[in-house]
gemmi code that builds the backbone of each chain (N, CA, C; Angstrom):
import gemmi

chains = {
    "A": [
        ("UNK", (-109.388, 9.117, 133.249), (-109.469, 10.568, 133.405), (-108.177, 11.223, 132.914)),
        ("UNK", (-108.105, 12.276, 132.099), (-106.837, 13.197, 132.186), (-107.019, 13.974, 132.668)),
        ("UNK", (-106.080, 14.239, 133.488), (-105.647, 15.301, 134.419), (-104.353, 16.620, 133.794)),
        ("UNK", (-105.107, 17.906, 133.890), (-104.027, 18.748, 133.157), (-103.331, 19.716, 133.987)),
        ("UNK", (-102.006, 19.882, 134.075), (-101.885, 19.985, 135.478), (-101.046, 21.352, 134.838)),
        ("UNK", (-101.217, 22.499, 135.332), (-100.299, 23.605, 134.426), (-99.801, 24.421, 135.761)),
        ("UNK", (-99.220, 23.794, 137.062), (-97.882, 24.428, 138.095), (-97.034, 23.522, 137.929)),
        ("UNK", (-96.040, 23.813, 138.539), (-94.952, 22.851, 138.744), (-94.954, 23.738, 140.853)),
        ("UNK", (-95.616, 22.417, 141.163), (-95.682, 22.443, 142.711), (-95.933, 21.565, 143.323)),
        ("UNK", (-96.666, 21.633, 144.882), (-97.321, 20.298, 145.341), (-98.473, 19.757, 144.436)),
        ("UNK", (-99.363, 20.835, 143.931), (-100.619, 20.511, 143.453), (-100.030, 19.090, 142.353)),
        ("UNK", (-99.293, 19.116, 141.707), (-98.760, 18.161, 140.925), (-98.592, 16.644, 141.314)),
        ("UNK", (-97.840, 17.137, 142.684), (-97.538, 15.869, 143.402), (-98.574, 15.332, 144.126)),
        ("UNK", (-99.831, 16.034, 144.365), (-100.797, 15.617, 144.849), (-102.080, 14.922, 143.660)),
        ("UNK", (-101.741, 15.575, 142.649), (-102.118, 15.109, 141.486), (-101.574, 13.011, 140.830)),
        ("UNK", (-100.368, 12.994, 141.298), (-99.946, 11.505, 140.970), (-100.411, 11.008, 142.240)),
        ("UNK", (-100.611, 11.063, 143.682), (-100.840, 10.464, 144.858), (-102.095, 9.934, 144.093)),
        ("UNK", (-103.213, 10.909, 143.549), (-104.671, 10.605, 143.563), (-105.118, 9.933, 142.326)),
        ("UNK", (-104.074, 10.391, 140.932), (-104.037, 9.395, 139.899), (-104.181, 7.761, 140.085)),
        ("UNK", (-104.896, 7.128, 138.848), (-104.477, 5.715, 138.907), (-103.863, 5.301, 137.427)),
        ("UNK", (-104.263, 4.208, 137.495), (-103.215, 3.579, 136.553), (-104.172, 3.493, 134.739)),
        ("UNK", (-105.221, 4.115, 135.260), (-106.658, 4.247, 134.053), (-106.112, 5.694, 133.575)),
        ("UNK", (-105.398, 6.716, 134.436), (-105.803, 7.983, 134.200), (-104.289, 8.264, 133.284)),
        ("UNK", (-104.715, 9.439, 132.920), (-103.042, 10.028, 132.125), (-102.902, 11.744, 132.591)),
        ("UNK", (-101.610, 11.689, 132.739), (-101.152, 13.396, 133.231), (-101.023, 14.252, 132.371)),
        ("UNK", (-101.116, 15.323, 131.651), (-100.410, 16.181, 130.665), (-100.032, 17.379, 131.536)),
        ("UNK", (-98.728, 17.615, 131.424), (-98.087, 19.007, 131.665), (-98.370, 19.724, 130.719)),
        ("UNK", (-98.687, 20.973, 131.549), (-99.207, 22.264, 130.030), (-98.574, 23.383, 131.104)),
        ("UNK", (-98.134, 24.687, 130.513), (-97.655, 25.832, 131.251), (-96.353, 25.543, 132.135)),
        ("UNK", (-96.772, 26.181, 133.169), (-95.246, 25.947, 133.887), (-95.293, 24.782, 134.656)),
        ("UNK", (-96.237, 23.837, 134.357), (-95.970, 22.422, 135.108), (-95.002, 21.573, 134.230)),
        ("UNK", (-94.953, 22.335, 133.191), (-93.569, 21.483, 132.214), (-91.931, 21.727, 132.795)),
        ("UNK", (-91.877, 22.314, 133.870), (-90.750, 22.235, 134.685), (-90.460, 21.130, 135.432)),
        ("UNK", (-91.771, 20.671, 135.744), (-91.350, 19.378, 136.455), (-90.821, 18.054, 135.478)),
        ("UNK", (-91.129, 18.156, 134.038), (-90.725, 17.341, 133.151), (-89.113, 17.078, 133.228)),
        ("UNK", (-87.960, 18.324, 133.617), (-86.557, 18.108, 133.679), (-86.181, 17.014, 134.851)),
        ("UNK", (-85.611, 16.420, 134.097), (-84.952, 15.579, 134.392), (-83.681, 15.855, 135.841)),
        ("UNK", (-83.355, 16.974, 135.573), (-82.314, 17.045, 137.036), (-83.276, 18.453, 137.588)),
        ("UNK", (-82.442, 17.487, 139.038), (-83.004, 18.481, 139.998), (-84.719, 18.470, 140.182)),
        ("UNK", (-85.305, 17.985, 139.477), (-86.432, 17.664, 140.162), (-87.266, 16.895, 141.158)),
        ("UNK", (-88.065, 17.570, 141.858), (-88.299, 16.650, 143.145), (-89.383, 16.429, 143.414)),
        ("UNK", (-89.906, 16.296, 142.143), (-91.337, 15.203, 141.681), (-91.134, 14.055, 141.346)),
        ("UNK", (-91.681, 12.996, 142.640), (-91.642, 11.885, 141.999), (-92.477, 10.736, 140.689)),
        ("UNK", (-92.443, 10.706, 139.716), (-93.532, 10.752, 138.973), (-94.235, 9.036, 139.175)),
        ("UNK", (-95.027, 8.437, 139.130), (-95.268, 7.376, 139.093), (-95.762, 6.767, 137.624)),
        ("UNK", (-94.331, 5.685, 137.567), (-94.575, 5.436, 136.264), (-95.413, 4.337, 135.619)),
        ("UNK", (-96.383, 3.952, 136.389), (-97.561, 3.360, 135.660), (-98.718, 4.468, 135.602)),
        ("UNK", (-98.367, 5.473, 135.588), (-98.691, 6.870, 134.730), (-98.838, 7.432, 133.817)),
        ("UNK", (-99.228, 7.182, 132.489), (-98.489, 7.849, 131.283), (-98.587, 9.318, 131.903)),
        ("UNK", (-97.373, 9.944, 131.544), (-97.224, 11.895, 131.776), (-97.127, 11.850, 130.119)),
        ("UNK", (-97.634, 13.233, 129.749), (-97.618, 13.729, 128.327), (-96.960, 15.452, 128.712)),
        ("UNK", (-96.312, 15.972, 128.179), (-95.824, 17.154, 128.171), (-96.225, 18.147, 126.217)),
        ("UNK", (-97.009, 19.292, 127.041), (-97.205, 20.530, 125.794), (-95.783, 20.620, 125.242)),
        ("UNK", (-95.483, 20.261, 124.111), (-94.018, 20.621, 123.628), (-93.874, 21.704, 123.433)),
        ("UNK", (-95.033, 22.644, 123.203), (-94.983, 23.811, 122.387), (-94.728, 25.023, 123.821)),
        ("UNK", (-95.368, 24.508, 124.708), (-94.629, 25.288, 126.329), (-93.499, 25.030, 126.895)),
        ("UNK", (-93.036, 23.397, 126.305), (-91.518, 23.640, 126.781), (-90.472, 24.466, 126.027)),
        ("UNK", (-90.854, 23.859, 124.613), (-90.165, 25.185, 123.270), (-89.841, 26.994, 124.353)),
        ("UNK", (-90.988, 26.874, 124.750), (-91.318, 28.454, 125.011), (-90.639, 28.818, 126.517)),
        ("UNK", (-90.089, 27.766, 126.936), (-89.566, 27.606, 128.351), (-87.981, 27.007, 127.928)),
        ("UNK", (-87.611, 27.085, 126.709), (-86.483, 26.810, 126.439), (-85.809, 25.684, 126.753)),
        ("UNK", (-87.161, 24.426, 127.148), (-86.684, 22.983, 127.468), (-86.789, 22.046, 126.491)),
        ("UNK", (-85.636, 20.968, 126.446), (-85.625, 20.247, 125.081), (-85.846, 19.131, 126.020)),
        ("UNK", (-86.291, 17.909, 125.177), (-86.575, 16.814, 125.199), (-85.080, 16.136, 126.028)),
        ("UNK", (-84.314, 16.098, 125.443), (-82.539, 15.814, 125.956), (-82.566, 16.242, 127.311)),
        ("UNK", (-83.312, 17.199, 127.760), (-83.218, 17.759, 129.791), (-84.635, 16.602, 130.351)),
        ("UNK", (-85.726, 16.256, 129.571), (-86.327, 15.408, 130.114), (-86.343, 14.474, 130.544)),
        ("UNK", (-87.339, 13.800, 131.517), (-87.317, 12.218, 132.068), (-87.853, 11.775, 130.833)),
        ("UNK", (-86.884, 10.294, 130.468), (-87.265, 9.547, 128.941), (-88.486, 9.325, 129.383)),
        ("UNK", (-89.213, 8.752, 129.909), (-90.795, 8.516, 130.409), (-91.966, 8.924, 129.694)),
        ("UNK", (-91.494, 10.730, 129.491), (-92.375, 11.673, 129.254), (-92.825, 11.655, 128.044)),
        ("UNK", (-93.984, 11.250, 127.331), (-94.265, 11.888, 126.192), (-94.870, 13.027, 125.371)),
        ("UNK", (-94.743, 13.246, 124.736), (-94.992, 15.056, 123.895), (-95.749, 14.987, 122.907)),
        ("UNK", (-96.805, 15.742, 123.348), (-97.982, 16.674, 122.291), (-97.823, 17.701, 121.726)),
        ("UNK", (-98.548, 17.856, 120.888), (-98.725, 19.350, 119.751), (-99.884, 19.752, 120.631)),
        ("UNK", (-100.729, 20.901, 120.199), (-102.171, 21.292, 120.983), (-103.053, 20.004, 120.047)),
        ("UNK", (-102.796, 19.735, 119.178), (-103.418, 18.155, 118.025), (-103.622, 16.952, 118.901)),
        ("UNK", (-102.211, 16.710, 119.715), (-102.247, 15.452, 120.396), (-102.865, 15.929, 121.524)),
        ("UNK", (-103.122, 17.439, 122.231), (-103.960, 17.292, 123.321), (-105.372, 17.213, 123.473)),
        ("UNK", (-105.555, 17.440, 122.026), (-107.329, 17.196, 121.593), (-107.209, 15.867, 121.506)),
        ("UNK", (-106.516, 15.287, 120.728), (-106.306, 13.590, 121.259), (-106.249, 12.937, 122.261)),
        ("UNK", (-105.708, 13.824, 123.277), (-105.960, 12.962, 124.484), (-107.436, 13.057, 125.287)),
        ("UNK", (-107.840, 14.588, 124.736), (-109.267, 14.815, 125.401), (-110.241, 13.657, 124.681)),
        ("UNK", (-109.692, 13.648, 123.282), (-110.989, 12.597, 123.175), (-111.187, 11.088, 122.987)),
        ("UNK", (-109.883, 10.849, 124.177), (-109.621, 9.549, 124.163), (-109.768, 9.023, 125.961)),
        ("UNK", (-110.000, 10.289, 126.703), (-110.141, 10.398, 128.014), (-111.171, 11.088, 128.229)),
        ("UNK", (-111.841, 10.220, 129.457), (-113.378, 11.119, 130.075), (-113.602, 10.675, 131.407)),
        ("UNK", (-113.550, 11.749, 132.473), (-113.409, 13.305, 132.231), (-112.178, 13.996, 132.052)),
        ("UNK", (-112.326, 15.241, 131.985), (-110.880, 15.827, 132.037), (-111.071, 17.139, 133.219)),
        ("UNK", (-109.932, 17.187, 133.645), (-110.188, 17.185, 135.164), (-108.818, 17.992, 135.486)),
        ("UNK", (-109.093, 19.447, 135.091), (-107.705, 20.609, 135.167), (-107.503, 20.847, 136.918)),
        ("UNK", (-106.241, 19.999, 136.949), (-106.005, 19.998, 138.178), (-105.237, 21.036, 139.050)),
        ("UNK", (-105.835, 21.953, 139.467), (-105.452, 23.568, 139.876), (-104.729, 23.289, 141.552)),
    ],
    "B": [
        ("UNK", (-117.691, 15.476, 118.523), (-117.466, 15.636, 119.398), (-118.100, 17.448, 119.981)),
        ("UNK", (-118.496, 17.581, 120.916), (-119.076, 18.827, 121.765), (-118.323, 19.427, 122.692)),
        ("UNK", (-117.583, 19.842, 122.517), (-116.297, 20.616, 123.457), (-116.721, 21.837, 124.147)),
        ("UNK", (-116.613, 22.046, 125.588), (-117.044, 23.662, 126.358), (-115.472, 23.783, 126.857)),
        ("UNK", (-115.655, 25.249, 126.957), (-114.241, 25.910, 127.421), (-115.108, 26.774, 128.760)),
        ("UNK", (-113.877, 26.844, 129.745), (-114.069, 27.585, 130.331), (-112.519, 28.142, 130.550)),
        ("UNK", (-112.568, 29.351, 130.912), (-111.470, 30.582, 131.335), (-111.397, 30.956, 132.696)),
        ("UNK", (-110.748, 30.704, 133.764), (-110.939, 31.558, 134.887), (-109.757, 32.315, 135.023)),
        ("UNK", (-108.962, 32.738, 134.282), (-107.605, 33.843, 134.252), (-107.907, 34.416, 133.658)),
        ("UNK", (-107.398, 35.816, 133.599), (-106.961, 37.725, 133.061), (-106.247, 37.041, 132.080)),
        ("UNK", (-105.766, 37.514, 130.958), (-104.973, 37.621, 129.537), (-103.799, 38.487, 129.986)),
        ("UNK", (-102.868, 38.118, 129.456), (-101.468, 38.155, 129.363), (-100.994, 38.165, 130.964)),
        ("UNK", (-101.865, 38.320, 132.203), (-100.998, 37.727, 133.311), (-100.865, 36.286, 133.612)),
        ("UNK", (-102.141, 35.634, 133.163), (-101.727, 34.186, 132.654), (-102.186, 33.612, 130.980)),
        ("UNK", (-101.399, 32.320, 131.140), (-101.503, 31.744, 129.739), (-102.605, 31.016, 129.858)),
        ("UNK", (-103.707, 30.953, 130.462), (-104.638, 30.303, 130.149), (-105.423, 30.982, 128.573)),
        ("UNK", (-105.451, 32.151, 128.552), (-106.377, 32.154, 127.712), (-105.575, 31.998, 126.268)),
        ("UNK", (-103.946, 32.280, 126.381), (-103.723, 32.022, 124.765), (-103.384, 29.925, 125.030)),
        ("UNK", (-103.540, 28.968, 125.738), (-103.823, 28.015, 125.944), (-104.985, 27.334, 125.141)),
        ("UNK", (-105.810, 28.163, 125.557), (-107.637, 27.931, 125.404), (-107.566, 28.193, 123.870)),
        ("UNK", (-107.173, 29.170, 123.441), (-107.320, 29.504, 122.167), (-106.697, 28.309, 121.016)),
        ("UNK", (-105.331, 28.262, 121.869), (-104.409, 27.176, 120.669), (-105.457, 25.858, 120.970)),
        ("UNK", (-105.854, 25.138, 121.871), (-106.454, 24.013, 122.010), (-107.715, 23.970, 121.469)),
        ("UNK", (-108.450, 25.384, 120.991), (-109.995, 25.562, 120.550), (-109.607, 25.363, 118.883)),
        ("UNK", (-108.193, 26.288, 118.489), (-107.769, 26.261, 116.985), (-107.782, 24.482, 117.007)),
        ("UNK", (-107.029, 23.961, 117.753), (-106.881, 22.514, 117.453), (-107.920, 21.951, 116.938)),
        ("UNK", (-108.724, 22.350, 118.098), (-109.660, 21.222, 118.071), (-111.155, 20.778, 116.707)),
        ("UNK", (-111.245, 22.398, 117.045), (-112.012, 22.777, 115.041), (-111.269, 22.436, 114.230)),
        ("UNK", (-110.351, 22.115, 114.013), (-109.384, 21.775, 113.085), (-109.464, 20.250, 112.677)),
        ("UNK", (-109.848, 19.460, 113.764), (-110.192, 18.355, 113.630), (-111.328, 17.797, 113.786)),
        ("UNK", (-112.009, 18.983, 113.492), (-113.745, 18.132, 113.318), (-114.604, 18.733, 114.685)),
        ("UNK", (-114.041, 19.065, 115.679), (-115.072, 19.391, 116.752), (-115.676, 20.635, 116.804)),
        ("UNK", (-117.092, 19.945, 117.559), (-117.796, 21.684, 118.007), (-117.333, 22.260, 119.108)),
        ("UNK", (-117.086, 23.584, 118.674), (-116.669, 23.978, 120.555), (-117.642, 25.110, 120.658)),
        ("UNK", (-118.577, 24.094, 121.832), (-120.116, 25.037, 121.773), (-120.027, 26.233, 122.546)),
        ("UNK", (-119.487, 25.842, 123.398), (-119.322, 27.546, 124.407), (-118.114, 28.009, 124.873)),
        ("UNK", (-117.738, 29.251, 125.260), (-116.365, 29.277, 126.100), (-117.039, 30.361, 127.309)),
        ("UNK", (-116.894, 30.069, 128.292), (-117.469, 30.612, 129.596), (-116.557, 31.147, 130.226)),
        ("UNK", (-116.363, 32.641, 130.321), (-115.306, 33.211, 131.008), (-115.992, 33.513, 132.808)),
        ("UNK", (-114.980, 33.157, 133.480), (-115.253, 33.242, 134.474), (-114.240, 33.735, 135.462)),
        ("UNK", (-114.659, 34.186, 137.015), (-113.764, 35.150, 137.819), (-112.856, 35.923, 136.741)),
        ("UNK", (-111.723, 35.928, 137.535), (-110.766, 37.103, 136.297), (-110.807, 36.552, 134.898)),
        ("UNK", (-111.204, 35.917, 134.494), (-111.148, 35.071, 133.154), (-112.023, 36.267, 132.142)),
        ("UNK", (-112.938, 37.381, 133.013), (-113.925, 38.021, 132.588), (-113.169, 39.104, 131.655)),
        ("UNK", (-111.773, 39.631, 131.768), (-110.749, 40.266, 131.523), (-110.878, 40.086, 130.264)),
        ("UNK", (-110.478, 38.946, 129.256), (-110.903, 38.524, 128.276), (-111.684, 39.193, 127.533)),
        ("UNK", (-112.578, 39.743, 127.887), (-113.873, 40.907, 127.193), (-114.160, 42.126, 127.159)),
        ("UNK", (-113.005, 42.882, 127.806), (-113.113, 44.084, 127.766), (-112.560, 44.663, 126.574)),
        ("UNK", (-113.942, 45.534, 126.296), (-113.402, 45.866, 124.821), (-112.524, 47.085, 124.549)),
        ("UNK", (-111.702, 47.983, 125.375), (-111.087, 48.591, 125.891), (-109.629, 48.298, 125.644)),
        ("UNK", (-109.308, 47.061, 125.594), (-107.865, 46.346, 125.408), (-107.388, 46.872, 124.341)),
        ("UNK", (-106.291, 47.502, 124.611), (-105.168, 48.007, 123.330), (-104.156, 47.606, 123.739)),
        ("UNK", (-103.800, 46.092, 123.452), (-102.282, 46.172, 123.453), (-101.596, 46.523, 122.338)),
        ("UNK", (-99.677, 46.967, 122.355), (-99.103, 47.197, 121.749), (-99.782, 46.070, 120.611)),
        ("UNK", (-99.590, 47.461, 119.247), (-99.956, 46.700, 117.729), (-98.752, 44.976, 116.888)),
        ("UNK", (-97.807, 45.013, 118.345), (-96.654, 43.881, 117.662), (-96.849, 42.700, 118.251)),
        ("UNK", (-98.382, 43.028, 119.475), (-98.312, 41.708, 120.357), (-99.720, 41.197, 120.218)),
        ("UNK", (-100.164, 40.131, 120.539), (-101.309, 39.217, 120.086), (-102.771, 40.318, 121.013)),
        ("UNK", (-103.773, 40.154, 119.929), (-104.560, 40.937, 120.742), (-105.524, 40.191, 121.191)),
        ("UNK", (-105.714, 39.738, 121.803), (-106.239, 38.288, 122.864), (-107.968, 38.892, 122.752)),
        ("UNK", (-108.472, 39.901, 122.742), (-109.520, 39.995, 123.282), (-110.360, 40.338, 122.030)),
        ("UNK", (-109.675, 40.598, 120.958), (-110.504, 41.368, 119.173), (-110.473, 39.137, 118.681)),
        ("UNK", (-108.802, 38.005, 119.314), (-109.132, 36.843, 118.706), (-110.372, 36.703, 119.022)),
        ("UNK", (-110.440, 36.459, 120.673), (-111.928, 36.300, 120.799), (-113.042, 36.925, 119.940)),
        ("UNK", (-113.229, 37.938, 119.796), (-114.607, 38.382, 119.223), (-114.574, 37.800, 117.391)),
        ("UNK", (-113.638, 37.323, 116.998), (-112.946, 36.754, 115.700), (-113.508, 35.133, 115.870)),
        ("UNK", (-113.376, 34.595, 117.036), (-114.117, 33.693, 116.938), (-115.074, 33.285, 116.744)),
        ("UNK", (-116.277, 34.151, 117.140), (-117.509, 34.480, 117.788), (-117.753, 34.725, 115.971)),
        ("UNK", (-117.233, 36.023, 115.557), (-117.909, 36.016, 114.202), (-117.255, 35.118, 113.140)),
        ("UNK", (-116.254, 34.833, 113.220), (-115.868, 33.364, 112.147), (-116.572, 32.070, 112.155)),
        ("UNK", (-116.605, 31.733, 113.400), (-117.041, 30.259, 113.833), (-118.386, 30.332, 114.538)),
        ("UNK", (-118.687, 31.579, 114.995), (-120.027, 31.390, 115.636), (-119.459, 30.754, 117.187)),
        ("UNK", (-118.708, 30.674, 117.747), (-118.912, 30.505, 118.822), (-119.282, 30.980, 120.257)),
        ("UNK", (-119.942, 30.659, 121.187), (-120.613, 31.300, 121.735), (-119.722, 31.640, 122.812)),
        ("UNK", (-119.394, 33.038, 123.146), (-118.669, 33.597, 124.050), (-119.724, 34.285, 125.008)),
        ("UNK", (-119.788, 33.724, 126.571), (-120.434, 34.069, 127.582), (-119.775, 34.078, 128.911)),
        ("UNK", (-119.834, 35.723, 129.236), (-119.191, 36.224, 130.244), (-120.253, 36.335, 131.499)),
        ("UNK", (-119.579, 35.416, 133.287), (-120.196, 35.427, 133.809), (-120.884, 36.627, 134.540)),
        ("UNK", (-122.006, 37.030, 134.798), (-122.415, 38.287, 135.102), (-122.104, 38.765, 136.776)),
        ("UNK", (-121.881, 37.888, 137.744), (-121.565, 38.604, 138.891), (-120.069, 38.621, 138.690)),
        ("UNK", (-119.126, 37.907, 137.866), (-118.045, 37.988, 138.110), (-117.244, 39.439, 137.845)),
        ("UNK", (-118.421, 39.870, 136.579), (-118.137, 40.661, 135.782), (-118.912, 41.506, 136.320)),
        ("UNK", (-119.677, 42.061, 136.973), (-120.518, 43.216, 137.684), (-118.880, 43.634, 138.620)),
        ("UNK", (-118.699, 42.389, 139.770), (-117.642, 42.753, 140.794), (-116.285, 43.686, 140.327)),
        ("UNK", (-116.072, 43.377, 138.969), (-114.641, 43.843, 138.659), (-115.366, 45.086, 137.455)),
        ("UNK", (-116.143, 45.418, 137.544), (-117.174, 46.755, 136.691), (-117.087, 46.752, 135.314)),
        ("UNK", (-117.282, 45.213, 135.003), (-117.558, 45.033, 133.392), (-119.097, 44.825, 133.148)),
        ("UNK", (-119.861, 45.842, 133.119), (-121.161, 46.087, 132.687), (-121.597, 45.914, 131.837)),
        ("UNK", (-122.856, 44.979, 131.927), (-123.818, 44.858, 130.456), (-124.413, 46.208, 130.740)),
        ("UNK", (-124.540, 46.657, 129.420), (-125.215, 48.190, 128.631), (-126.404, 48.287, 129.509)),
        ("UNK", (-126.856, 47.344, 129.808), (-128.836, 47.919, 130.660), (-128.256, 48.013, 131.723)),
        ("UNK", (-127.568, 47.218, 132.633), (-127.094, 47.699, 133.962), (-126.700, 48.845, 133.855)),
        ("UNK", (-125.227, 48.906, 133.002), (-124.720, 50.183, 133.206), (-125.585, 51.702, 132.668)),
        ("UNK", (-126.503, 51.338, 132.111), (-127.141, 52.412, 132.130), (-128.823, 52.655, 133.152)),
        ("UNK", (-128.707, 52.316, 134.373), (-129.382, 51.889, 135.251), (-128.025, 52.513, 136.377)),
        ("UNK", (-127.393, 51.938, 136.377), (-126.692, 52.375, 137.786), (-125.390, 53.794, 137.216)),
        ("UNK", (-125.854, 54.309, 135.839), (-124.488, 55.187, 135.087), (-122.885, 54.941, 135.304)),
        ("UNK", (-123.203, 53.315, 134.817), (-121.798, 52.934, 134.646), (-121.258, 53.272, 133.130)),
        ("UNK", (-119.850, 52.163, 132.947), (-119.642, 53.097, 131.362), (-120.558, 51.539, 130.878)),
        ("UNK", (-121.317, 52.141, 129.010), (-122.175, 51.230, 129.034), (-121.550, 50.436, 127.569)),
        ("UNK", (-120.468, 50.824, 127.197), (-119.430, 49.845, 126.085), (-118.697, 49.241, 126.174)),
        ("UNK", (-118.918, 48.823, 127.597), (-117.537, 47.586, 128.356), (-117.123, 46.603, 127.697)),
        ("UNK", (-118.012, 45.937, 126.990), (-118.030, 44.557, 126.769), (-117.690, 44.527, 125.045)),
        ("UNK", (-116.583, 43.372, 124.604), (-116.422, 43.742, 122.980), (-117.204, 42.834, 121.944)),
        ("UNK", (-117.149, 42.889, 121.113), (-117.881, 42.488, 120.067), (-117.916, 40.908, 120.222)),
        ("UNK", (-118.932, 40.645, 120.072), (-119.231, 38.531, 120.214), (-119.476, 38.276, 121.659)),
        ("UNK", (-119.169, 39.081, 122.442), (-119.805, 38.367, 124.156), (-120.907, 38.533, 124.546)),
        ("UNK", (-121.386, 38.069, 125.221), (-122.430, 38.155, 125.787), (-122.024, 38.175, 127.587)),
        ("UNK", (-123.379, 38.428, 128.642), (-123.215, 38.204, 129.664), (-124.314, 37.232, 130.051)),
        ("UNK", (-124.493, 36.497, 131.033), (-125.153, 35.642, 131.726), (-124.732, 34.906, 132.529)),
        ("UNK", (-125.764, 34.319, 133.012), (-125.283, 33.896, 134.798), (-124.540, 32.043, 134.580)),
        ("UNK", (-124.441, 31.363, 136.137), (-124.237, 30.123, 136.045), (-124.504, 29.206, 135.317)),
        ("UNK", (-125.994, 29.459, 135.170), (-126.969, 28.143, 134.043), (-126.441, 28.144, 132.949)),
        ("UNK", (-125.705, 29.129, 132.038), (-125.258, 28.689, 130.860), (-124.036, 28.182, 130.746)),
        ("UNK", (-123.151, 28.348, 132.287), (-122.017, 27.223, 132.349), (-122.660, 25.895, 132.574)),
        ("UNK", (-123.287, 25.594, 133.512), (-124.100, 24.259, 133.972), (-124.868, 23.685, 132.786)),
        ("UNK", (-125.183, 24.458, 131.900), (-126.054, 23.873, 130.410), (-124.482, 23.217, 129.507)),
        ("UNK", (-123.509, 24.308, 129.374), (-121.979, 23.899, 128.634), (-121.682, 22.321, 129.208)),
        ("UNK", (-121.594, 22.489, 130.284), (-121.458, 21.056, 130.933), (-121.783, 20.207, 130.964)),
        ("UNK", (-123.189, 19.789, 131.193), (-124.099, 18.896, 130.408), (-124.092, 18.864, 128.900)),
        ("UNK", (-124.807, 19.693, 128.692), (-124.624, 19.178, 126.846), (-122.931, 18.966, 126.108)),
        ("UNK", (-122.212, 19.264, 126.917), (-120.980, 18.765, 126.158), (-120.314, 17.834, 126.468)),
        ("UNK", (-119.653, 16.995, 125.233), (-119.312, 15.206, 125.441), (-117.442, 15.974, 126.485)),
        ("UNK", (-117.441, 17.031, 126.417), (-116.045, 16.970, 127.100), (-116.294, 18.558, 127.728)),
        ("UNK", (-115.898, 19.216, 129.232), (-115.771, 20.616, 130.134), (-114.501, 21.073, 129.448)),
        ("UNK", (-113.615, 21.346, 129.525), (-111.943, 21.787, 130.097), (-111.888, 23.150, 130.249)),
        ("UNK", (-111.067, 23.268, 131.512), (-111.268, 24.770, 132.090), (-109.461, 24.811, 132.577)),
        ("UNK", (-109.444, 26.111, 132.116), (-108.137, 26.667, 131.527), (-107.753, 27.793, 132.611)),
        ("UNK", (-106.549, 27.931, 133.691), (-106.692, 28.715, 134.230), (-105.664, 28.370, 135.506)),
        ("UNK", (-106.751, 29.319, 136.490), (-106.154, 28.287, 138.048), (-107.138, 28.458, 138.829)),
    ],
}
model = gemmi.Model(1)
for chain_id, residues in chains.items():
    chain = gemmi.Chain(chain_id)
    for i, (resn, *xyz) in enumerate(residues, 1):
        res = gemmi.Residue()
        res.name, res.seqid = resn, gemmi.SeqId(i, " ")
        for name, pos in zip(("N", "CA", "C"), xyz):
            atom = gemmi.Atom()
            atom.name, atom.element = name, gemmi.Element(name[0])
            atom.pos, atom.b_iso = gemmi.Position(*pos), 0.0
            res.add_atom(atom)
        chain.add_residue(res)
    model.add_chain(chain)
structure = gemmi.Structure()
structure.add_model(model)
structure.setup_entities()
């Protein structure tokens, strides 16, 4: 399943509790805050893949260099890639 | 591949709908159908044909109807969501003398079943919003 998770809140963290190790995360919107590396107090679980919208962190003025190395980064290209490489997809509000 | 969108956010108070849009450009881009986009609760915002934003900023609601006549895609706005917040289809509103040009070019209105049909017939949902 991918899960698209666009807060940076609990919903997130309740989002990796219920994840497994089949599913993948993408940050899109302001859940790409939780991608920084300091000061964050999401714990991510890393038999997780997380994917982060690059094009919302661009727009949130976050570079790759403030991220957890973990994280990997899509275009809106690679997020149609992930939709059609994952089923269901499952916007986790 | 058969792709449905759904919307449940207003335009420019959230990014769902310029989201929806960049991920719909994607996705035609690489070969897919994206059979429906189903606006729903405030997502209905999206269709009012009324929207003038400033001429320097994206006009979210003329892309939509740009879709609809470029690509043919089917833009369907839910009808109680859109009764509640007084975006009237033309026979209602001229039945109860609401205004009867609410709605902009390429939408349509209709109820649940044509989200529940998006869903089924499509190999993938994604709903954009909160």
């Amino acid at each position: 399943m991918l899960y698209i998770v666009n807060k940076n809140n609990d919903v997130l963290v309740d989002c990796i509790e219920r994840a497994s190790n089949d599913d993948v995360i993408l940050l899109v919107e302001n859940a790409i805050y939780s991608a920084i590396e300091a000061g964050s107090s999401v714990v991510f679980d890393k038999n997780i893949p997380v994917y982060a919208l690059e094009p919302d962190m661009k727009a949130r003025g976050i570079g790759r260099k403030q991220s957890h190395d973990f994280i990997q980064y899509v275009d809106y290209e690679g997020f149609v890639e992930l939709v059609e490489k994952n089923n269901p997809v499952r916007s986790y509000f | 591949m058969k792709i449905s969108i759904q919307i449940n956010a207003s335009p420019y108070q959230h990014q769902a709908a310029d989201t929806a849009w960049h991920f719909i450009q994607a996705a035609i881009a690489r070969g897919h159908e994206v059979y429906r986009v189903f606006f729903y609760h405030d997502g209905i915002y999206n269709a009012a044909r009324d929207a003038r934003p400033p001429g320097d900023e994206r006009d979210i609601v003329s892309r939509w109807s740009s879709l609809h006549s470029d690509k043919g895609v089917d833009l369907v706005v839910c009808v109680s969501s859109a009764q509640r917040r007084g975006l009237l289809e033309t026979s209602v509103a001229k039945k109860v003398g609401g205004y009867e040009n609410a709605l902009a070019d390429g939408f349509r209105i209709a109820g649940l079943g044509l989200l529940m049909e998006a869903v089924i017939d499509s190999d993938r949902h994604i709903i954009f919003g909160e």
